[in-house]
C-alpha positions, 0 to 999 in steps of 0.5 A, a space after each residue: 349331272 352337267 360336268 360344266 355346273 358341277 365345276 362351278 360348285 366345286 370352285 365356288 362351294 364354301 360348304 362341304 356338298 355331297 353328290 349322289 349317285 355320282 358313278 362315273 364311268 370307272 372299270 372299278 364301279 362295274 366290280 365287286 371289292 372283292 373282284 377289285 383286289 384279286 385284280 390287284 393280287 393277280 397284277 402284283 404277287 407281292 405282298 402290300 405293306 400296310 400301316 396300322 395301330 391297335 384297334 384300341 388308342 390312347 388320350 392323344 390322336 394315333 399320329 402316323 409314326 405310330 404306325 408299324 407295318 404289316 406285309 397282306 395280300 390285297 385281298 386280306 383287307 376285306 378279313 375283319 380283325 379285332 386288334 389292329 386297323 390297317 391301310 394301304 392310302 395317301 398314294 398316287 395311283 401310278 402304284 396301281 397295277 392297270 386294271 385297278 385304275 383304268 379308266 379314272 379321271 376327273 371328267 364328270 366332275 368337269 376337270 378332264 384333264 385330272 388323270 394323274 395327280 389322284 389318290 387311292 385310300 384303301 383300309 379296313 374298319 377302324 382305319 383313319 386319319 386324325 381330324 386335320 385340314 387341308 392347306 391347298 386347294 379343295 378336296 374331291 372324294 370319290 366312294 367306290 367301295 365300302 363307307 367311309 365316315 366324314 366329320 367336317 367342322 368349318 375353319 373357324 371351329 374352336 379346335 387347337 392347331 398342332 404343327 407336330 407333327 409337321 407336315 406340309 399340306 395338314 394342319 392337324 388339331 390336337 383334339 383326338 377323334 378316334 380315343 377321346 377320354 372324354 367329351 370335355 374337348 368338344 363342347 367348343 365346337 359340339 354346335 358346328 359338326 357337320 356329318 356324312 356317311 359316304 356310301 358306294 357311287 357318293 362323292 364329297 366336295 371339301 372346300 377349302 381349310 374344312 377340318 375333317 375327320 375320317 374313319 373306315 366304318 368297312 372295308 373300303 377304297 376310295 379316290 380323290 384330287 386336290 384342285 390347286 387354286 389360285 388363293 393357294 400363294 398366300 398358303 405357300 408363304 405360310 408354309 414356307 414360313 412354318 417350314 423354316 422356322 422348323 429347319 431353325 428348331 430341329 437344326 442338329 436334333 437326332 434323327 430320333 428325335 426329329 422322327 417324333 416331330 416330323 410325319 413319315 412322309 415329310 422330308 425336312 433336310 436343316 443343312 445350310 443349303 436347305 434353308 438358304 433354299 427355303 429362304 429364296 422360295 419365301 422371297 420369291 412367294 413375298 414377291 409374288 403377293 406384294 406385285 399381286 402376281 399370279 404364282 408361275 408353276 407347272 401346277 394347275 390352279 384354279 379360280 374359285 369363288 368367283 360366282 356371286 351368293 345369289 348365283 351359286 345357291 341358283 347354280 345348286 338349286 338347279 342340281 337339286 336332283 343328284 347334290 345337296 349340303 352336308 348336315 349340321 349333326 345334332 348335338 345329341 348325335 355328336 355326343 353320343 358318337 364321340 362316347 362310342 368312340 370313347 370306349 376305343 380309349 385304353 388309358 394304359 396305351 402306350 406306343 412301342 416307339 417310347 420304349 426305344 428312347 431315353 429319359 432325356 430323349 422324351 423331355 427333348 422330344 417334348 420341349 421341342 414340341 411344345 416350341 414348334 406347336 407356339 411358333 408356328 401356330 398358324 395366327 403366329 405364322 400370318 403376322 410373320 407373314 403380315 411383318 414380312 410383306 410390310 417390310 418388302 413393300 
């Protein structure tokens, strides 16, 4: 596997590839999962929250602030349990004890210099993240132990964006892969469902603005880095744009409300000098893209899509051996495993959170979701965008 060709795929790539027997030279892929998390344990005696739901959910996506806490050892992920999913993920492996990160990087898929900015996933069976896409950058994935299932739909899939809850680098779709209550949501999209099952020593490359989602069909730990591209300005803008008009919605909401708004990991303060803040780093970005300037930052970011069609299906063919494209999914196949993902669906769900708010509150809470999700629909957000670059030029 050349790591100089392989970066020219991962750059150009405007389909999700899958590459085989990848096994890059990580301590964690000469160790069993097991062996992994006692190395965990013994580095950090403390206990590790980990987030979860109920194994079974209700009409909508499980969203992150469902989520309640539970204190483990590393090593009780591998203990299978009936009644909840649980994961230890999205976080950079600085959190990792030494012998649980050594050696990783991104070398051999040509980038050398990606040593930091990489995350872990760690979860049990039934553990996701609800069908979203990415509004930086590419994804590399990296399956060290357990298998994870992949459903990646291209941008222009006919699924229905949510900004609620918000978070600045997902898009989520209002669509729920994990509960469904039926199939009706997905006949839009049933010819356009690409699937793979990643196994131990597989990586994936999700171009950019894929929609995906992922479940844990095992206990499992996998890796991954975004590659900031240089395409990545004209997401900035949107963002920022999409960030202030939330600063204007949720100014002097109750932290109560806002919770249900806004993800866990997402910090957005409404004060007058926040959004004075924002409004400069929108002016600066409009700036940038109305002089077609490259955007100054200490982030890396790459070129892409740089080699002609030709070139690029020249440049796979030639790594035949150890990468192909991710498949279409049969329709018969993605119906059958939307109905098997149907009988997760209890209609009496409810989460525990609903139960701390009033009336009044949950009426709020759903006024002020259906303003964001309207205004800030990514197709609303670029003829802001559209508007504000007419007027600046």
């Amino acid at each position: 596997m050349d790591p100089a060709k392989l970066k020219h795929i991962i750059l150009n790539a405007r389909h999700p590839y899958v590459v085989r027997n990848a096994d890059p030279d990580w301590a964690c892929f000469r160790q069993s999962f097991a062996e992994w998390c006692e190395a965990f344990d013994l580095a950090q005696p403390d206990c590790v929250p980990f987030e979860g739901c109920p194994v079974k959910g209700g009409n909508h996506p499980q969203w992150e602030w469902e989520r309640t806490k539970v204190k483990m050892k590393m090593r009780d992920i591998c203990t299978p349990t009936d009644t909840r999913w649980n994961s230890f993920s999205y976080r950079n492996i600085a959190l990792l004890p030494e012998p649980c990160r050594r050696g990783i990087n991104f070398a051999c898929f040509g980038f050398p210099e990606v040593e930091q900015d990489v995350t872990f996933w760690i979860g049990s069976a039934q553990a996701h993240t609800p069908c979203h896409y990415d509004t930086y950058g590419c994804n590399v994935v990296v399956q060290v132990f357990g298998r994870k299932s992949w459903i990646l739909l291209p941008p222009d899939a006919k699924l229905t964006p949510v900004r609620v809850p918000f978070e600045e680098s997902s898009v989520y779709c209002e669509e729920n892969f994990y509960s469904p209550a039926s199939y009706g949501p997905f006949t839009a999209v049933e010819d356009k469902v690409y699937h793979v099952v990643l196994e131990p020593g597989m990586a994936l490359i999700v171009p950019p603005k894929w929609w995906h989602y992922v479940e844990t069909l095992e206990p499992a730990l996998n890796f991954n880095t975004w590659l900031g591209l240089e395409t990545d300005v004209d997401s900035l803008i949107s963002e920022c744009i999409t960030k202030l008009l939330l600063q204007d919605l949720c100014s002097e909401v109750p932290e109560k409300v806002t919770s249900r708004l806004i993800n866990p990991n997402e910090d957005l303060p409404t004060t007058e000098e926040s959004v004075s803040e924002s409004y400069q780093i929108l002016n600066y970005l409009l700036n940038q893209r109305r002089n077609n300037k490259r955007q100054s930052s200490n982030l890396r970011r790459y070129p892409c899509e740089y080699l002609p069609v030709e070139a690029f299906g020249q440049l796979v063919d030639e790594c035949k051996p150890f990468i192909k494209p991710v498949e279409l999914l049969d329709r018969c196949d993605f119906n059958n495993l939307i109905n098997r993902n149907r009988a997760r669906n209890d209609p009496s769900y409810k989460d525990k959170i609903s139960d701390e708010l009033t009336v009044d509150e949950l009426e709020r809470i759903a006024r002020l979701r259906k303003m964001v999700n309207v205004c800030c629909k990514p197709d609303v957000v670029k003829l802001i965008e559209r508007v504000l670059l007419d007027e600046t030029s």
